[in-house]
N, C-alpha and C positions, 0 to 999 in steps of 0.2 A: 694377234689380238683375238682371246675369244669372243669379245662384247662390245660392241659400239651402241651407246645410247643412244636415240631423235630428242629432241630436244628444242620448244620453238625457238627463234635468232630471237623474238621481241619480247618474251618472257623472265623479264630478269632471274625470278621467285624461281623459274624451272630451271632455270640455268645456273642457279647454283644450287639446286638440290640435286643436278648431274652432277657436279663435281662431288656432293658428298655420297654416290651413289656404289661407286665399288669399282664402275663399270669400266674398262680399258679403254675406254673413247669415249669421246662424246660426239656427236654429229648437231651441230647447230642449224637449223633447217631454215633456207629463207624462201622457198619455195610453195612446198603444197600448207605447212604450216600459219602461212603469213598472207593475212588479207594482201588484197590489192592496195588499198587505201594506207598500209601502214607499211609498206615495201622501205620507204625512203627510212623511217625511223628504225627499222629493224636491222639496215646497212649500218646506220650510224652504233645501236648497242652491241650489235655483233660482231664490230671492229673494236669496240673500248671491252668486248668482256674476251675476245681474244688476245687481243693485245697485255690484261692485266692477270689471267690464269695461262697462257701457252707455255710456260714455264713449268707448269705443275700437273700438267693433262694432258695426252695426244686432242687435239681439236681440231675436226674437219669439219669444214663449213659446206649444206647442201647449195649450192648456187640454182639460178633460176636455168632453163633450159635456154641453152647455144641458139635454138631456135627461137627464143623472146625477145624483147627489146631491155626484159631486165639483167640480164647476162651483164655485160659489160661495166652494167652499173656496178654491179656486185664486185664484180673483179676490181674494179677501181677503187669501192671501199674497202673490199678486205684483203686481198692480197699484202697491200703495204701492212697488215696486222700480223703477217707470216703465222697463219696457221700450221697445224700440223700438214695438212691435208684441204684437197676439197673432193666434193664428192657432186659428181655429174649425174643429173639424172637426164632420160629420155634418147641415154648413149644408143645411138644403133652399130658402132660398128668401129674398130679398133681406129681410124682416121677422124675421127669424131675427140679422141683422148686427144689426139697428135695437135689435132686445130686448137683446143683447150691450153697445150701446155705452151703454145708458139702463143695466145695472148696472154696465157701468165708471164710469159719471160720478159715481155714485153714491158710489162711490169714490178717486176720483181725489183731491180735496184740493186743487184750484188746480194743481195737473200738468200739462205739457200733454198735446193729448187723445192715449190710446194709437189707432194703425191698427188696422185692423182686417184678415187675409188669411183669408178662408174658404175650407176643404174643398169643393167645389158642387156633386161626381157621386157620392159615396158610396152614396147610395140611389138607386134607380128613380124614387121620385117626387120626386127632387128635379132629374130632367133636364126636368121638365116646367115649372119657373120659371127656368130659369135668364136671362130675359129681366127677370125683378122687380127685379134688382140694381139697373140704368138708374134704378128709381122708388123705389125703397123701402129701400134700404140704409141712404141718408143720407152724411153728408160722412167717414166717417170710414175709410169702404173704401180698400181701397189696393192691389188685384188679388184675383184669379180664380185658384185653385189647381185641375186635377184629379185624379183618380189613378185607375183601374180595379182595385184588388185588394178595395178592401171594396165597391167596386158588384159584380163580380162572386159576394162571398159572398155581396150581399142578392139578388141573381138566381137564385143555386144553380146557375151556371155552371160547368163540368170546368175550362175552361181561359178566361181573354181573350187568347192570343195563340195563331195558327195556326202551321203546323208552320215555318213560316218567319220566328217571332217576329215577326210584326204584328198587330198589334192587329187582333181580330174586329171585325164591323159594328157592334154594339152600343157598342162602347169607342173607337172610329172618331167616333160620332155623339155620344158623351159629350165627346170631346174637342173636336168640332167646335163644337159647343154652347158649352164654354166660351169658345173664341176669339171667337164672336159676341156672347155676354153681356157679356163684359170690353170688346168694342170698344163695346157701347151703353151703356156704364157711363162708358166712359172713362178707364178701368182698366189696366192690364196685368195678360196671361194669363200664368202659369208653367205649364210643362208639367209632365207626372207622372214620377216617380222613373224610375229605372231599375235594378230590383233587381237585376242581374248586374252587379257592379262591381270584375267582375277581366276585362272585356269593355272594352276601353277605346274599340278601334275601331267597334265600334255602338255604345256612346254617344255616340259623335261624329260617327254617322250620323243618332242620333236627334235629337241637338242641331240639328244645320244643318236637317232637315226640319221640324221647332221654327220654328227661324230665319227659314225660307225661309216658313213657313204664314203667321207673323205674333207669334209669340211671343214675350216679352221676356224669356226665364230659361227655367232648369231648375231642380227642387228635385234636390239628391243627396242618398244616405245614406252614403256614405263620401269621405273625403279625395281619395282619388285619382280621383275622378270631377271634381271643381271643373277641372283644367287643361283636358279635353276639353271641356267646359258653357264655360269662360271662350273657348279657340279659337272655337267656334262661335260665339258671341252677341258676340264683341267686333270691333266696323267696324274693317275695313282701313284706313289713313291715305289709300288710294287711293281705297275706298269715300267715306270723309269729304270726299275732297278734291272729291269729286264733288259731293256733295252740298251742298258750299257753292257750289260753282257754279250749283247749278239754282237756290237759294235764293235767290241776288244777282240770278239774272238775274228774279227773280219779283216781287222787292224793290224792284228796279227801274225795273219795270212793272207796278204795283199795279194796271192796270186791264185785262191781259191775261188771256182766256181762257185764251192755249195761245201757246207761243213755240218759236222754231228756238234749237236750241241743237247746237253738233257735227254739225251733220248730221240731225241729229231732231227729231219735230215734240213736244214735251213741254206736260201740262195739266196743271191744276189738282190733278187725283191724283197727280201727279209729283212737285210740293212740299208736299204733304204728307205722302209719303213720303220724300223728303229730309228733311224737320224732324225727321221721327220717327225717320228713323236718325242726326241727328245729337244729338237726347237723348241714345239713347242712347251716344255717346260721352264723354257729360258725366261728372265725378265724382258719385253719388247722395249725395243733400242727406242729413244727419244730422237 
């Protein structure tokens, strides 16, 4: 997935100008989008607009945090809706996924099993596991989200971006952190939102450096962000074309180290790198 759209769960109007939006996901949020006061109705629309698009859309739903009392509720109304997905936030650490998927099964009913996309740098101590995922997750992870706005409120930080809008050292190493996690996982990392989404050309600066670090997506919070998130993250046919090149010539020499190809000496990191950017040129599996 390069794009996963937010999207509030009580918003009908928004939730289906997600589905006409481009974007490879959508993320239905019952969480930080959804008053208190309107939690119970947002369960109830976010199960009948799953339930009647999960056919035509990957759709994961944010649930409220393991630590609430509105957790279970959520999982009680949506799960039986078999999303694509749900997505955890306030995860700190790869046993946090495992307890998530032992109440969905609980629930599930012969379904198959829901994904699982966790939150991973919300809190300070949850940058210190983000290596558990690799062991303790379990099979049902499916990427590495991070975001620096509620790690910065749990720091009591002024700002996480310096005057030149980049990201401080702190939110630098949160992000860094989760590209390494997701790679020991085996996972794909999404990077974090980009709340200025009338900025089209820095997010399509922050997409490519996404791109280029290792990253397989961006999450947005508005429509018009998906085309710059799609540019960035989608292989050139020229890219592709490359890459099946390295691939065959790897292919067919199953017992080479390191080969000449074009003029260049190319290794074993080279086709593995070719594989991975020709995933992603695949259609993603439903």
């Amino acid at each position: 997935m390069r794009s996963l759209l937010f999207v509030p769960a009580h918003d009908g109007r928004k939730c289906e100008k997600g589905l006409a939006s481009g974007a490879d996901a959508l993320i239905l949020d019952l969480e930080d989008a959804v008053p208190q006061p309107e939690k119970a109705l947002a369960r109830q629309r976010c199960a009948a607009f799953v339930a009647g698009h999960r056919a035509h859309m990957r759709l994961f739903v944010r649930i409220n945090a393991l630590s609430t009392p509105e957790a279970l509720a959520d999982l009680d109304a949506i799960v039986p809706a078999a999303p694509y997905g749900l997505m955890l936030p306030k995860c700190e650490r790869g046993a946090d996924v495992a307890r998530l998927a032992a109440l969905v099964a609980e629930r599930e009913a012969g379904k198959a099993p829901l994904r699982i996309l966790p939150i991973v740098t919300e809190t300070a101590a949850s940058l210190f596991h983000l290596g558990s995922y690799a062991t303790d997750a379990g099979p049902r992870l499916c990427g590495l989200f991070w975001g620096g706005e509620d790690l910065a409120a749990d720091i009591g930080a002024k700002a996480n971006r310096d005057a030149q809008q980049r990201y401080t050292a702190p939110y630098q190493m949160a992000r860094a952190l989760t590209l390494l996690g997701a790679t020991a996982a085996r996972v794909p990392a999404f990077d974090a939102v980009t709340t200025d989404f009338r900025n089209p050309d820095g997010l399509l600066a922050q997409a490519m450096e996404a791109e280029r670090d290792g990253f397989s997506g961006k999450v947005a919070i508005h429509p018009a962000q998906i085309a710059p998130i799609h540019a960035a993250f989608t292989p050139t046919e020229t890219e592709l074309a490359q890459a099946r090149r390295i691939v065959a010539a790897f292919d067919a020499a199953p017992t080479a180290g390191a080969l000449a190809l074009d003029g260049r000496m190319l290794d074993r990191p080279h086709y593995l790198s070719a594989q991975r950017l020709l995933a992603r040129g695949l259609p993603c599996p439903t």
